[in-house]
N, C-alpha and C positions, 0 to 999 in steps of 0.2 A: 441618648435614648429618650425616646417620649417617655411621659411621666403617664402610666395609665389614670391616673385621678384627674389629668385635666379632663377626662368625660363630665365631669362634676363641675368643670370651671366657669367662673363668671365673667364677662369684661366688665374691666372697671369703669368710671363715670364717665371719665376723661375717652376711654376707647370706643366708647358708646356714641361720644358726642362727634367723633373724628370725623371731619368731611361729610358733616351730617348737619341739616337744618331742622330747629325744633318746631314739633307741631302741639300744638297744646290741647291736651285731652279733653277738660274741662269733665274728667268723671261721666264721660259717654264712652262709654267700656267698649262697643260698638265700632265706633271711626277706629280702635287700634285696623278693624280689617282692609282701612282705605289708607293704612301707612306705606308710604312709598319709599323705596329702596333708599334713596337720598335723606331720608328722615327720623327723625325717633321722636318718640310723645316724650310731653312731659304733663305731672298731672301734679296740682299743685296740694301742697300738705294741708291746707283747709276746707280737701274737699271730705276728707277724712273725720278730723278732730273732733267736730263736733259729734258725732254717730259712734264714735268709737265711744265715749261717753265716760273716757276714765284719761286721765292726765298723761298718759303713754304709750303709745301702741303695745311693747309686749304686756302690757294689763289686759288689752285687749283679746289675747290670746288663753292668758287665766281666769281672766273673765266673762270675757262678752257671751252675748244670747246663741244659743247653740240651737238646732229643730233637733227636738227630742223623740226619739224614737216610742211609740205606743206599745213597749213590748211587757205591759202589764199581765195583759191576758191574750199571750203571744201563738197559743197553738192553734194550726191552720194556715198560719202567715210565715214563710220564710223572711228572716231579716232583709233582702233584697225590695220585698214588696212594702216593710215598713218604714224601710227608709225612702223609696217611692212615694210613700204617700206623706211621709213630713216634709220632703225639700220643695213638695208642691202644695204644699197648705197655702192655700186662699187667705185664713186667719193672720199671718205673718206678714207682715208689711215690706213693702219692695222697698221700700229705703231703710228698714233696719238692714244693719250690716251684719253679718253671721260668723261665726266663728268657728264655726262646723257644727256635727254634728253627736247627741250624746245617748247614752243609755245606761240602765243600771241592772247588775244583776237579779236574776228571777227566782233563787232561790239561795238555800249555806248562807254561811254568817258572812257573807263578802257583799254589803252595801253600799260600794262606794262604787259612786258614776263615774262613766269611762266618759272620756271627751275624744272628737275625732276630728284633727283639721284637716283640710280638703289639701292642705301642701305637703300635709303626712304621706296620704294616698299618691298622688304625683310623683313626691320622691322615690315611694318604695316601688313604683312601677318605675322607676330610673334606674333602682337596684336590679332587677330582673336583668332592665338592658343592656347593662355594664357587664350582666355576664355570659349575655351573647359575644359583646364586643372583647372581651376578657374571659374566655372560661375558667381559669383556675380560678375568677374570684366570684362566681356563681354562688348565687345560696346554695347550702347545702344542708339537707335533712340526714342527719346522722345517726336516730338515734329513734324508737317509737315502742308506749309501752301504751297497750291499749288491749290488752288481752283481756284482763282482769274485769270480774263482774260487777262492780263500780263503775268499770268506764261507760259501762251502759247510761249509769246514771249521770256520771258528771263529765262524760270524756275523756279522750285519751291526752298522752302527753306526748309532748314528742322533744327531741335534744337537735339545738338548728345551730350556725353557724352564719353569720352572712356580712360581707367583707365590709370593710369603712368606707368613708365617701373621702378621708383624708390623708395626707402622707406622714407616714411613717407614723401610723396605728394598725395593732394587730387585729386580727379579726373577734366580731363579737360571737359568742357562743354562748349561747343562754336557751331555757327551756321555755317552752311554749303550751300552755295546756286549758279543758276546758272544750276538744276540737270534740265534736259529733263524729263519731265514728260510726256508731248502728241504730237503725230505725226502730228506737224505743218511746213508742209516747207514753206519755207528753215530754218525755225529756228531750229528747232530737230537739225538739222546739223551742227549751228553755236554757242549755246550754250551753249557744254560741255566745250569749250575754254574761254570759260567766268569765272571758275571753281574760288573759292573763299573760302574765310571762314573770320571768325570777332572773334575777343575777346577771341583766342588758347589762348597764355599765354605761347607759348614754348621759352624757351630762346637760344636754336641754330635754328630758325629759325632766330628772330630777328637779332643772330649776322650773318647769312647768308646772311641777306640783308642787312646789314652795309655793303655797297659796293662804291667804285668809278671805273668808268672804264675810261682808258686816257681821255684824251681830245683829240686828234686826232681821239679819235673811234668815230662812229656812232653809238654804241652799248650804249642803254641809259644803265645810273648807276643803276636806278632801279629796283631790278626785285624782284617776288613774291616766294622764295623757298617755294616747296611743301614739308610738313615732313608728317613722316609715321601716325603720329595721325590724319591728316588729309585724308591722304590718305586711312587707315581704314575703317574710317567715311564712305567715299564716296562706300567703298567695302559693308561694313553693310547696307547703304540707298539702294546701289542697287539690293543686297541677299534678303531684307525684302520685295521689291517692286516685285521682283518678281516672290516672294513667294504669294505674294498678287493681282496676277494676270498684271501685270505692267512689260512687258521687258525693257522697252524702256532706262531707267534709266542702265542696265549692259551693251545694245546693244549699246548704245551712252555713254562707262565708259573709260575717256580720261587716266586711267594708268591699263596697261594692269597687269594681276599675273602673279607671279615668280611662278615656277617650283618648284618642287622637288628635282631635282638634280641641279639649280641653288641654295637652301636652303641647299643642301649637300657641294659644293663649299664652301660657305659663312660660313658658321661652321667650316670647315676648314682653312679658312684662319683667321676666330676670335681665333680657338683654339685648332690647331697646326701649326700655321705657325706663324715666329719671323723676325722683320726687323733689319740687320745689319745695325748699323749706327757708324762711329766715332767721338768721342764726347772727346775730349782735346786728342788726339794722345792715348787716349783706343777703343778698339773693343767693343760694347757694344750690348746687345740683345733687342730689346725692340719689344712691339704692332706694329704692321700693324696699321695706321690712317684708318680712314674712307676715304682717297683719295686715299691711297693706295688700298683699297680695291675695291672701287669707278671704280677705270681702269682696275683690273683685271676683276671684274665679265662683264663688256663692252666687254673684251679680249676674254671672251669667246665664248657670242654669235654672235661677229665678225669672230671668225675662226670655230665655230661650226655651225650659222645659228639662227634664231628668237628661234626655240622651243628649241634651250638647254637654254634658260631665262625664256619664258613664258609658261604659257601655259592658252589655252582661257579658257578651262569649267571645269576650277578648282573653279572657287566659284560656278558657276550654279551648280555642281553636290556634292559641297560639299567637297571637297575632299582638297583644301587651309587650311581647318581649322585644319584638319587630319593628316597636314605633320608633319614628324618627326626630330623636332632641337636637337635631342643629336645623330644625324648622325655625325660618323669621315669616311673620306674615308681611308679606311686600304687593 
């Protein structure tokens, strides 16, 4: 029997390289689109290092520069149009390398900035498809308390479900809360940034907030990584709301969807593309990290514009769930 989790699967270095000649990137994120069937990039680990500016990639994932969301004085602006307007900030330099994107709560004693990488977003639109291709392991919203005259103020909660990406782990079930349920301002506005969840259970989330940052920074150590199982969550509570006559929940949805041809990218660089690195005075082939790949998909929609990442009424019309992950660009 197939294993449904190879939806999830990678080829490894050696399968990548099979009956295949390398083409060498040189960090022109671009030529990935003149790869030819016969080929796979390689882009070598120095094109990196210095940019990433901390001694290891996944530091770069705890630390590196994020476009921070302007959601200070946030009402009038749905989060879709604030994050619009930080991934195309003119001020941010096309050769920093980004590590997503951040924000911090707008009001309650909950100060701590969420971070959001752009491989999170990807994945959890991978969750969605996995349960076309698989219905029984579909997110599932199970559970919603938003009645209560509170929720006005800080939103509702909801109880989600949504299946691993591994074998032989159980499903995670954890709550989700903080969603915009009804049009009360200024709170609708203020929040989606409140955005949370309790009792995930993922263990690279946890090591993502195992963090210190210097002691000369003003930049507090703590911050709340968003993962794609959450970020799902919040895709399914919004699709089901409003379906059920409720926009407010996608109109106020604080992580915007990837694209189609950002998922054709990202396939790409999972599996055909190999990072040179040297390791004891050998040339060696190995994965792209998730920081690697982290700056390139940033790369793109910095030289291409918002919609080569997103795209807004891909889950309103359905069409997120429909994308196609066994895209190679040839």
């Amino acid at each position: 029997m197939d294993d449904p989790k190879s939806f999830f699967a990678r080829p490894t270095p050696a399968e990548i390289r099979k009956d295949k000649e390398p083409f060498l990137l040189e960090d022109k994120i671009y030529s990935l689109k003149g790869l030819a069937a016969n080929q796979y990039a390689v882009i070598s680990e120095k094109a990196f290092t210095a940019r990433f500016g901390f001694g290891d990639a996944a530091k770069f994932l705890k630390h590196g520069e994020t476009f921070h969301l302007r959601n200070n004085r946030p009402v009038g602006k749905t989060p879709k149009s604030l994050i619009k307007e930080a991934v195309i900030d003119p001020q941010i330099s096309f050769n920093t390398f980004m590590s997503g994107y951040s924000f911090k709560p707008c009001f309650g004693p909950d100060k701590i900035p969420r971070r959001v990488p752009f491989v999170e977003l990807l994945e959890a639109a991978r969750i969605l498809a996995y349960g076309v291709a698989h219905p029984e392991a579909d997110v599932k919203v199970e559970g919603m308390y938003a009645i209560a005259n509170k929720a006005r103020i800080e939103g509702g909660s909801f109880l989600v479900s949504t299946s691993s990406r591994t074998k032989r782990h159980d499903r995670y079930r954890f709550m989700v809360n903080s969603v915009p349920m009804h049009y009360s301002e200024p709170f609708v506005y203020l929040v989606p940034y409140n955005f949370s969840t309790s009792d995930l259970g993922v263990e690279s989330k946890a090591f993502r907030e195992l963090r210190f940052t210097k002691a000369e920074s003003p930049e507090p150590s703590k911050v709340n990584y968003i993962q794609a199982h959450e970020i799902a969550a919040a895709y399914a509570i919004a699709e089901k709301q409003s379906q059920e006559g409720n926009p407010l929940p996608l109109r106020f949805l604080v992580f915007p969807i990837v694209s189609q041809s950002a998922v054709d990218l990202y396939t790409t660089l999972l599996n055909r593309t190999l990072l040179q690195v040297e390791d004891e005075g050998k040339v060696k082939l190995k994965h792209l990290t998730q920081a690697h790949i982290e700056a390139m998909m940033w790369r793109q929609v910095r030289g291409q514009g918002y919609a080569a990442g997103f795209d807004d009424t891909a889950l309103l019309e359905g069409r997120v769930r429909e994308y196609n992950w066994n895209h190679v660009q040839a």
